[in-house]
C-alpha positions in Angstrom: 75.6 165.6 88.7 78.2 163.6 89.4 80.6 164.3 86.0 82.7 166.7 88.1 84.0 164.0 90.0 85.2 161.8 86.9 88.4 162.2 85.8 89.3 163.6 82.1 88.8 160.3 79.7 92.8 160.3 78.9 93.3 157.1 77.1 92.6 157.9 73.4 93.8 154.4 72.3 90.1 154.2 70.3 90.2 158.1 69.5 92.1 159.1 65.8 93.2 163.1 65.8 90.7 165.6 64.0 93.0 168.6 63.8 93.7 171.4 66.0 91.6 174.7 66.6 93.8 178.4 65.8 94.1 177.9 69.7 96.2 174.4 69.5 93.8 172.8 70.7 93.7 169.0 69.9 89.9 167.8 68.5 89.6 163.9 68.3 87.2 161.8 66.6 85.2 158.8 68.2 84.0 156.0 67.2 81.1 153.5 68.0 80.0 150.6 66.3 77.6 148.2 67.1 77.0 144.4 66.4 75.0 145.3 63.0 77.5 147.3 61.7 76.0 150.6 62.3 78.6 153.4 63.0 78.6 157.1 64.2 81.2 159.3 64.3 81.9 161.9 67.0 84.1 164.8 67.4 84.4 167.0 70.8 84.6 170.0 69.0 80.7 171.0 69.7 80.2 167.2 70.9 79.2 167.1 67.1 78.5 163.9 64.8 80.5 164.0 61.6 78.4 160.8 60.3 76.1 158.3 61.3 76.1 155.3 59.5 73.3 153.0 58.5 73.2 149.3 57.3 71.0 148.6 54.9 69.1 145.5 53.6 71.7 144.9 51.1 74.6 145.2 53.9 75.7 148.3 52.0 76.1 151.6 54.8 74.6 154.6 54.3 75.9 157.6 55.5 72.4 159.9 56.1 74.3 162.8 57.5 75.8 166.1 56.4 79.0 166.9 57.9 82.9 167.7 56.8 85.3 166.3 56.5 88.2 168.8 58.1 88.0 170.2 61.0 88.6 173.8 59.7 85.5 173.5 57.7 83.4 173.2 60.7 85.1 176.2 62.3 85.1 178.2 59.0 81.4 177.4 58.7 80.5 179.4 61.8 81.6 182.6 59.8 78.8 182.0 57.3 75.9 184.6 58.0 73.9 182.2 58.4 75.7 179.2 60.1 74.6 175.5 59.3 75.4 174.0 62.9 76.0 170.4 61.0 75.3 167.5 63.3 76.1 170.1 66.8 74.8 170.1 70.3 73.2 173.4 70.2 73.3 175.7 74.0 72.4 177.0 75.8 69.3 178.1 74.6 68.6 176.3 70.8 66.2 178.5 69.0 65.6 182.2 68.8 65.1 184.3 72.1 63.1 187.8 71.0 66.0 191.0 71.0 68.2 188.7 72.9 66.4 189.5 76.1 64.7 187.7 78.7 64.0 188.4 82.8 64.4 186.0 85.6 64.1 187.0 89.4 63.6 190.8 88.1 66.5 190.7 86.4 67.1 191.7 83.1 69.1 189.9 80.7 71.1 191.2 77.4 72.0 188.1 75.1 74.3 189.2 71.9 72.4 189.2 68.7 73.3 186.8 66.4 70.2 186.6 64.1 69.3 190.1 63.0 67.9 192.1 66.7 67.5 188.6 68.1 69.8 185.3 69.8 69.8 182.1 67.9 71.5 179.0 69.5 73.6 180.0 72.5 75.4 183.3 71.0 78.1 183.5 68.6 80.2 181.2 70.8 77.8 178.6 71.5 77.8 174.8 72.4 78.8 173.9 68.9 82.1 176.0 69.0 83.4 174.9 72.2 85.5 171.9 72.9 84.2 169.3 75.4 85.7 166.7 77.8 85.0 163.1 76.8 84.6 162.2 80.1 83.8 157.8 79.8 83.6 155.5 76.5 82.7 152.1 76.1 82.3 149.5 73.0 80.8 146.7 72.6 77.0 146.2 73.8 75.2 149.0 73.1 78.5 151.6 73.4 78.5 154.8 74.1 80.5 158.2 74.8 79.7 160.5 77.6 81.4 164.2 76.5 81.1 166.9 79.4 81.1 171.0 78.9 81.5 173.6 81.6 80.0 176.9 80.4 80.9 179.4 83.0 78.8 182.4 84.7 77.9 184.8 82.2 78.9 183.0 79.3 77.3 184.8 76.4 75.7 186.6 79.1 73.5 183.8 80.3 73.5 184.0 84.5 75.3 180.7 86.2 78.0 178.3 85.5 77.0 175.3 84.1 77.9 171.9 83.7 76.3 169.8 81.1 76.8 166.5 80.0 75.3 164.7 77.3 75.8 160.7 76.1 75.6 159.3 73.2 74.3 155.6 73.4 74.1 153.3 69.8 72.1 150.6 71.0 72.0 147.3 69.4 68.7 148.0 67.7 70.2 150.8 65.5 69.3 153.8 67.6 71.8 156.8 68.5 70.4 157.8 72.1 71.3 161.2 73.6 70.8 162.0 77.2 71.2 165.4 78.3 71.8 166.6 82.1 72.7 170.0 83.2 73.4 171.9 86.2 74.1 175.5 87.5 75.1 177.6 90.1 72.4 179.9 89.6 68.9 180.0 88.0 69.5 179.7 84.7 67.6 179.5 81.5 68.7 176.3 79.4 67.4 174.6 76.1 69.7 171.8 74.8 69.2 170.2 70.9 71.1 168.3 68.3 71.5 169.7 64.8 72.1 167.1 62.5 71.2 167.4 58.7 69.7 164.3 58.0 69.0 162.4 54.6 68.5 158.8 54.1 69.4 158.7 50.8 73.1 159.6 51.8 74.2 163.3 51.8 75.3 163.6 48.3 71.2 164.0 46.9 67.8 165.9 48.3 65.5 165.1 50.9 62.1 166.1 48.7 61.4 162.9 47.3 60.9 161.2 51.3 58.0 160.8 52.9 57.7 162.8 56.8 55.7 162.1 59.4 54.7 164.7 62.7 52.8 163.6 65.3 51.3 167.4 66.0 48.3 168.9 66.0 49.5 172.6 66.5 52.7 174.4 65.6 54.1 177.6 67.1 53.1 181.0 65.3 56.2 183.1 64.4 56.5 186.6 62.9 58.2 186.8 59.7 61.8 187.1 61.9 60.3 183.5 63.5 60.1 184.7 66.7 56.8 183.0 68.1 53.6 185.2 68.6 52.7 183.3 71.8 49.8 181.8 69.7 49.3 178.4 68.2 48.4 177.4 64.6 45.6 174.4 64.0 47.7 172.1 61.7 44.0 170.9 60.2 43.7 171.3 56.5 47.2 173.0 56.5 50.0 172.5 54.5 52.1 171.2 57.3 50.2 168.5 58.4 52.4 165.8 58.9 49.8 163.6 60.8 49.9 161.3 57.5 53.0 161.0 55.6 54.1 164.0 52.9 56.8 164.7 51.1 59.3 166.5 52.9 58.9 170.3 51.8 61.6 172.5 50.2 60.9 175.2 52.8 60.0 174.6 56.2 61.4 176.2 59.5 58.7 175.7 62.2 58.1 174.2 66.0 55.6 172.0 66.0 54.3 171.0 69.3 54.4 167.0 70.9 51.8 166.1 73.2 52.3 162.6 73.0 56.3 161.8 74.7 55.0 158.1 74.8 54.6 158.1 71.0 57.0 158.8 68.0 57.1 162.5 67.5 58.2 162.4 64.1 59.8 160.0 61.2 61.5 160.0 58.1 60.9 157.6 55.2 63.3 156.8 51.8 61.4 155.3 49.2 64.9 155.0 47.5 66.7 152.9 49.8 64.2 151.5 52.4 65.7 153.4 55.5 63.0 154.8 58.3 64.3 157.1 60.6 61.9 157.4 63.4 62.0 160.3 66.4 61.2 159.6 69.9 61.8 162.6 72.9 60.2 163.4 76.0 60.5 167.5 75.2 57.7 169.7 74.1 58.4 170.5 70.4 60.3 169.0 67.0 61.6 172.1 65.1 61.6 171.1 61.5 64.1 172.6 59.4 64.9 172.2 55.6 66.3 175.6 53.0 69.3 176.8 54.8 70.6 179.9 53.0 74.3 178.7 53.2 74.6 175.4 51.8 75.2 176.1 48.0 78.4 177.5 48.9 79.7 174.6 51.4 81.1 172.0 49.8 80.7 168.5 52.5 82.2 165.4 52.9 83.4 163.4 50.0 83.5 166.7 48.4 79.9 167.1 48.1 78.0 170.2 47.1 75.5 170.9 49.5 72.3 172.8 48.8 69.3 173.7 50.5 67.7 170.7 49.7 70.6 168.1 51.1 69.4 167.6 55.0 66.3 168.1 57.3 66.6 168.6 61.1 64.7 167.3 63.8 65.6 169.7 66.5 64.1 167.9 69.7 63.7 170.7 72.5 61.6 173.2 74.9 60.1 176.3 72.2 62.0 178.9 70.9 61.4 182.2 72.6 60.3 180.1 76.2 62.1 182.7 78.5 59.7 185.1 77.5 56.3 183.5 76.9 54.8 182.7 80.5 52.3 179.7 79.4 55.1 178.0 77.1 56.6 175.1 79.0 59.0 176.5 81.5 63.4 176.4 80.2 64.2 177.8 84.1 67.0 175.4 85.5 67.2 176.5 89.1 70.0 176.2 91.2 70.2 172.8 92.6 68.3 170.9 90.3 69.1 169.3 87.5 67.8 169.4 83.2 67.2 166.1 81.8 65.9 165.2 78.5 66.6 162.5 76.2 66.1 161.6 72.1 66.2 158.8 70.3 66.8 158.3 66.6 65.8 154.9 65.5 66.7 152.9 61.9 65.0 150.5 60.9 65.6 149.0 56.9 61.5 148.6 55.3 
């Protein structure tokens, strides 16, 4: 890639001050608003989005986030035993990888465990607690933020320093675009997601009463830790079949496999106020997440009293576990050659 030769993005004329990390370290928040009004909020602390806001037929915008509104409560959050990750860029591997070990070129890798025996999401000092470079902004047509992170050799034990970059494009038909690229010095193993709670009734009410849609026929089999078997589930006369629309359920924290990257993987409908979220990626699964055990102690933005019920998360991404399982798609990222994948989000008022 060729990030390393931009400079730092130094004019912060169009960024406002978030706060400082225990380290002094300045976090600012970005801004991008396209010509309908939509907005989405950015902070380089875990390239995160803080909100993500949504016209709706009435003009009136919706906020269909979760988020806070400090920046200490993001940091604070990650001392939960069961961290939310609101609105993050999850790396370098999202999802669980079994006892925090894998092997690549007959070596033998020893991740820390951060969900019981097992990794989840990069380590305890992932993506999301890292502060990244904003590296080019632009407004107007379709604007966008490029924000870059360089995760040395051995970071959380993972082999090779690598550079990722990701951008964030709202285009003028209400999407928020995110383009990954990655490279490393060494073979690597890499799996890149975003983490945002989302609810299109606004993120002060619950997600059951709107309708979900998954394009998948099969879903990852997981032991009762959630670590895949290696086998896959038929999604035909079961529960989670999502091939016609159903209520979003109160419990649900699975991979379900996309065949289909020409064809929405999954969407998200509000009866309430008309809003359709609909998911678009070119990666092999959408993990579906709803019943975090943390939120009825967070309170949000505005104040609000989260619950497990407040968001859903379409976690576009390779499976969980992939390092490991020898017919999953491959997550190597060999030396030289570059990760790409890219998600869309799209809004559309019904």
């Amino acid at each position: 890639m060729e990030i390393k030769h931009i400079s730092h993005f130094e004019d912060n004329s169009l960024a406002k001050s978030f706060g400082f990390t225990p380290n002094n370290e300045a976090v600012y928040l970005y801004e991008l608003v396209n010509k309908n009004g939509m907005r989405v909020q950015i902070i380089n602390y875990g390239a995160t989005v803080t909100s993500l806001q949504v016209p709706l037929e009435n003009g009136e915008l919706k906020d269909v986030v979760l988020g806070f509104d400090t920046l200490e409560s993001y940091i604070k959050s990650y001392d939960l035993p069961s961290p939310p990750y609101f609105g993050t860029t999850v790396g370098r591997y999202a999802g669980r990888i079994n006892k925090g070990i894998f092997s690549l070129n007959n070596k033998t890798y020893q991740l820390e465990a951060n969900n019981g025996e097992n990794a989840l999401h990069g380590g305890l000092t992932g993506f999301g607690k890292k502060i990244w470079n904003v590296t080019h902004l632009t407004s107007g047509e379709n604007p966008s933020i490029t924000l870059s992170l360089l995760s040395p050799d051995n970071d959380q034990n993972y082999p090779g320093e690598l550079l990722v970059a990701l951008t964030y494009t709202l285009s003028e038909d209400n999407e928020l675009q995110l383009e990954y690229k990655a490279t490393s010095t060494e073979d690597t193993v890499i799996n890149l997601t975003h983490h945002s709670y989302f609810n299109l009734n606004g993120h002060d009410s619950k997600v059951t009463d709107q309708e979900m849609i998954i394009n998948s026929e099969k879903m990852l089999e997981t032991k009762t830790d959630n670590i895949p078997t290696g086998n896959f589930v038929s999604l035909s006369d079961h529960a989670f079949d999502f091939r016609t629309p159903k209520n979003c359920p109160s419990s649900i924290d699975n991979s379900f496999v996309i065949e289909s990257h020409a064809d929405v993987a999954a969407a998200l409908y509000s009866p309430t106020t008309g809003l359709r979220m609909t998911v678009y990626t070119d990666q092999p699964s959408v993990h579906i997440y709803v019943g975090g055990n943390c939120f009825d102690i967070l309170k949000g933005k505005e104040n609000q009293n989260y619950h497990p019920l407040s968001g859903i998360c379409f976690e576009t991404q390779n499976f969980p576990d992939a390092p490991n399982q020898a017919h999953f798609p491959s997550s190597v990222l060999k030396k030289g050659e570059e990760y790409h994948q890219k998600t869309v989000y799209k809004f559309q008022s019904i």
